[in-house]
C-alpha positions as CSV (number, residue, x, y, z in Angstrom):
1,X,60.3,40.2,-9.0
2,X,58.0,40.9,-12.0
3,X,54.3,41.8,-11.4
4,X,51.9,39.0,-13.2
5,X,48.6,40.9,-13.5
6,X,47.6,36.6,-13.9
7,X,48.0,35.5,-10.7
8,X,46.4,38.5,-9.0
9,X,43.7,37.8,-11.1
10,X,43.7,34.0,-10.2
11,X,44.4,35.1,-6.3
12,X,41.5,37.7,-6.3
13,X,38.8,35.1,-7.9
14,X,40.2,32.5,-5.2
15,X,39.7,34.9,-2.4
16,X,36.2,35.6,-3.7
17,X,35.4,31.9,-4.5
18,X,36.4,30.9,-0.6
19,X,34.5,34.0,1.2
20,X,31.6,33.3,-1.7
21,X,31.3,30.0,-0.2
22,X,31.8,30.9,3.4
23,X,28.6,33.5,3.1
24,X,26.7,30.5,1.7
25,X,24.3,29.5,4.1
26,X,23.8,25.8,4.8
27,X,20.4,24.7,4.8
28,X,18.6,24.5,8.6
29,X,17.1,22.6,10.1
30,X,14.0,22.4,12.2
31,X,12.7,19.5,14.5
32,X,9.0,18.3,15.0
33,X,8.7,17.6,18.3
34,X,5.7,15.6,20.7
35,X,5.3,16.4,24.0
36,X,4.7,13.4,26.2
37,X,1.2,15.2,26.9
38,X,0.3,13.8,22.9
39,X,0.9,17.4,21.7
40,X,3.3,18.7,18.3
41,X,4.9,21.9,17.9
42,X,8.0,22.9,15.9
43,X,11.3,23.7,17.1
44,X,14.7,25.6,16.3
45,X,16.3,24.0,19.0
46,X,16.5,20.6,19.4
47,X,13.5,18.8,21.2
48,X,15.4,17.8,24.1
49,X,15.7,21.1,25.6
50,X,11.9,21.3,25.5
51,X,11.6,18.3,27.2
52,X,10.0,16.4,24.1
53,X,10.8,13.4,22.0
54,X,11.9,14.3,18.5
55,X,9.7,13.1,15.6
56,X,10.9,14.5,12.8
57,X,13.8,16.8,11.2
58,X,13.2,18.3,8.3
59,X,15.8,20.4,6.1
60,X,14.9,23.9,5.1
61,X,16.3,27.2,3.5
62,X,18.4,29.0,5.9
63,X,17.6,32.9,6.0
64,X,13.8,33.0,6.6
65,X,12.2,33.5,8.8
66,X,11.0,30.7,11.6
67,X,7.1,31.0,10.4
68,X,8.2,30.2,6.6
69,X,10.6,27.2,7.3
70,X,7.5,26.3,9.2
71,X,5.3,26.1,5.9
72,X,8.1,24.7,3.6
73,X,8.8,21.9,6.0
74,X,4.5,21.3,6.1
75,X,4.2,21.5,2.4
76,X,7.6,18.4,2.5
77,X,5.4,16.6,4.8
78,X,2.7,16.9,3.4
79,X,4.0,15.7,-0.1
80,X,5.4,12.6,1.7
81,X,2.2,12.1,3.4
82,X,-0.2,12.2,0.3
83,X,2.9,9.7,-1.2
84,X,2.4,7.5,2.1
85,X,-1.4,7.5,1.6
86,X,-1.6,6.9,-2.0
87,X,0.8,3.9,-1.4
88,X,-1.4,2.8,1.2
89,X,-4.3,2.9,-1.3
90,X,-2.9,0.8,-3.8
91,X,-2.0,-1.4,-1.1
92,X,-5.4,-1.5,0.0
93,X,-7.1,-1.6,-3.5
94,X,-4.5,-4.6,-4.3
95,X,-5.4,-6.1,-1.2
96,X,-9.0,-6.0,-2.0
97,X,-8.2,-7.4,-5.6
98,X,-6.4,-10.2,-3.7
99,X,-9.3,-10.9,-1.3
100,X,-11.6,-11.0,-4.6
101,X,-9.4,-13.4,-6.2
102,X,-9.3,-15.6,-3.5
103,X,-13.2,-15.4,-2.7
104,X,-13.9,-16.3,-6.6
105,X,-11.1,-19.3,-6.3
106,X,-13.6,-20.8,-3.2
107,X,-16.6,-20.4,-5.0
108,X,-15.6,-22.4,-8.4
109,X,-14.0,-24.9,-5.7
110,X,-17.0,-25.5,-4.6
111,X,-19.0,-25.5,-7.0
112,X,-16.6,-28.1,-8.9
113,X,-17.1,-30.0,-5.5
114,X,-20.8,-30.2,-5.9
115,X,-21.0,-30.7,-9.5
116,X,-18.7,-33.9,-8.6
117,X,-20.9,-34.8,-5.9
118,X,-24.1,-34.4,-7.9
119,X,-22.2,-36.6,-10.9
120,X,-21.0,-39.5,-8.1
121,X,-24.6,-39.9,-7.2
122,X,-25.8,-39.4,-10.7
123,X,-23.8,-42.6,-11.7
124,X,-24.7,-44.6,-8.4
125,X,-28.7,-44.2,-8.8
126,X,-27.9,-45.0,-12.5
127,X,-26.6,-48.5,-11.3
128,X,-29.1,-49.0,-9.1
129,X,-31.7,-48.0,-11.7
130,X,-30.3,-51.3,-14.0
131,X,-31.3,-53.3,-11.0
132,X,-34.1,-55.5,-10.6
133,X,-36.0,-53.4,-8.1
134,X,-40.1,-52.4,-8.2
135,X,-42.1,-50.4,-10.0
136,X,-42.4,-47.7,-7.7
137,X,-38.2,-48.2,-7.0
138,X,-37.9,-47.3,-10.8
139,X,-39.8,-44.8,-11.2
140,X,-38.4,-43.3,-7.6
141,X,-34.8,-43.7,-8.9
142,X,-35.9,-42.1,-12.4
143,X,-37.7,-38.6,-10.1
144,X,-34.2,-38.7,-8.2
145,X,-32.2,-38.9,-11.9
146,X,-34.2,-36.1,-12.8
147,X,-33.8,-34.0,-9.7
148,X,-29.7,-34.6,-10.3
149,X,-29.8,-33.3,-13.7
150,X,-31.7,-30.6,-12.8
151,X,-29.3,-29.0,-10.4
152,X,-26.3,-29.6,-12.2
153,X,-27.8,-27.8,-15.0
154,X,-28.8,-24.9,-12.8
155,X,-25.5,-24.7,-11.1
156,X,-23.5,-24.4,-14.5
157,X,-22.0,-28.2,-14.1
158,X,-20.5,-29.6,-17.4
């Protein structure tokens, strides 16, 4: 048997490769837990043995110490929080826009409706006003003509 300087190389980078990835550390993890009592507190251990109810597990960096996972898993939160509350914004602010929208929509309904209104009556003391009728009936019908116009021209009617 020869001696292939090769495949010691090739073993000895294998052997390194495999303990390499056995010294690795996998990332930890560390649970959020709420005490049926209302309060938080954060755990190695899972939540259970503290006689809480989990709500949430966060990934962090093996190797540091408990304090620091602590901060790194706050500072995750808190990203996903200020995420969570600016979505809620634009929810809100579109709601809002919405809720604008809609309010405006009502308002030229109605005033469409009255403009109608003011018109249908407009037309009917018109018709009246081509009727034989007194003095004082015309010159009533004519002040109520007048009164019509009036409004519809205030209101913005066409």
């Amino acid at each position: 048997m020869a001696f292939r300087p090769r495949a010691v190389w090739g073993l000895l980078g294998w052997l390194l490769l495999v303990q390499g990835q056995a010294q690795a550390e996998a990332p930890g993890q560390i649970y959020r837990c709420r005490t049926y009592g209302g309060g938080q507190f954060w755990s190695e251990q899972h939540c259970q043995q503290h006689g809480a109810l989990i709500e949430r597990i966060e990934s962090v960096p093996a190797g540091m110490s408990f304090e620091r996972q602590v901060k790194v898993a706050e500072q995750g939160s808190g990203r996903s929080a200020k995420a969570v509350s600016a979505g809620r914004a634009s929810r809100s602010e579109q709601a809002l826009i919405e809720r604008e929208a809609k309010a405006r929509a009502r308002e030229q309904a109605r005033l469409q409706a009255r403009c109608a209104r003011w018109q249908a009556e407009l037309e009917r003391q018109q018709g009246y006003s081509r009727q034989k009728l007194t003095a004082r009936r015309q010159e009533f019908i004519r002040n109520k003509q007048q009164f019509l116009r009036e409004q519809r021209e205030q209101a913005g009617c066409r």
